[in-house]
C-alpha positions as CSV (number, residue, x, y, z in Angstrom):
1,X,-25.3,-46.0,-100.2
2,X,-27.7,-43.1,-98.6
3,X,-26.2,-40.2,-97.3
4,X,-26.5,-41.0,-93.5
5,X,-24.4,-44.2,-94.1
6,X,-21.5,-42.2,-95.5
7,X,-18.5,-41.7,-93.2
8,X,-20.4,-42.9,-90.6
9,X,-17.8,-44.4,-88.2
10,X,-16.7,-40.6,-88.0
11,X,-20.4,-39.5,-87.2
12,X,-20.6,-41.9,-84.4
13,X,-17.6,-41.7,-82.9
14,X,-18.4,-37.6,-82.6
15,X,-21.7,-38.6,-81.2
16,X,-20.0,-40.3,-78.7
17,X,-17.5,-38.0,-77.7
18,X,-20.7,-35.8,-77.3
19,X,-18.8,-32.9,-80.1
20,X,-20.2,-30.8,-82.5
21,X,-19.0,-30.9,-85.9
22,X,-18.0,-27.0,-85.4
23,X,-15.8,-28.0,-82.5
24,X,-14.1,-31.0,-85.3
25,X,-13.7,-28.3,-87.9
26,X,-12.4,-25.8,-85.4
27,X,-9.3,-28.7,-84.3
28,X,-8.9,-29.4,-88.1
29,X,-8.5,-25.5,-88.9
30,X,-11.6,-25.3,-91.6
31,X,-14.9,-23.8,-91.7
32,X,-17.6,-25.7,-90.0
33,X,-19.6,-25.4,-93.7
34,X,-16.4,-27.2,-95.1
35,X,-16.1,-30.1,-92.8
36,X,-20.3,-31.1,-93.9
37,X,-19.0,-30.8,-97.1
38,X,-16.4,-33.5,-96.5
39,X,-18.8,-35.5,-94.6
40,X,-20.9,-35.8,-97.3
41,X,-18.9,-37.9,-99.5
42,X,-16.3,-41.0,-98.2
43,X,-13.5,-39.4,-97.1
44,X,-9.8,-40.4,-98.1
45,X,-7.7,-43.1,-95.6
46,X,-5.6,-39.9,-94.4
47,X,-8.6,-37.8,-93.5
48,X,-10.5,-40.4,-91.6
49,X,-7.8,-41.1,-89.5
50,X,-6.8,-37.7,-88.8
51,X,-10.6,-36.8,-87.9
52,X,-10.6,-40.6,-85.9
53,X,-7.2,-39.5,-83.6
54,X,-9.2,-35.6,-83.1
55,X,-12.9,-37.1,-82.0
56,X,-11.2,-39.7,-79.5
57,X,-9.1,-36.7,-78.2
């Protein structure tokens, strides 16, 4: 699995919601470096749905 195909629900759904992943971080309370870091490998059942319920918002 590339990189791109990774958590990519999340990526399209913050697409869609036309965000920035600095604007997801900010709502999470992280650093915008930290939340690409998570993107970059699958996240756990509890993050996806918390960052799922934040980019519908």
């Amino acid at each position: 699995m590339n990189r791109k195909q990774i958590n990519q629900n999340i990526r399209e759904r913050i697409f869609q919601n036309e965000l920035q992943h600095w604007q997801i971080a900010d709502e999470v309370g992280i650093a915008d470096s930290t939340f690409s870091r998570w993107l970059r490998k699958e996240l756990d059942d509890e993050k996806k749905h918390e960052l799922t319920t934040l980019s519908t918002a």
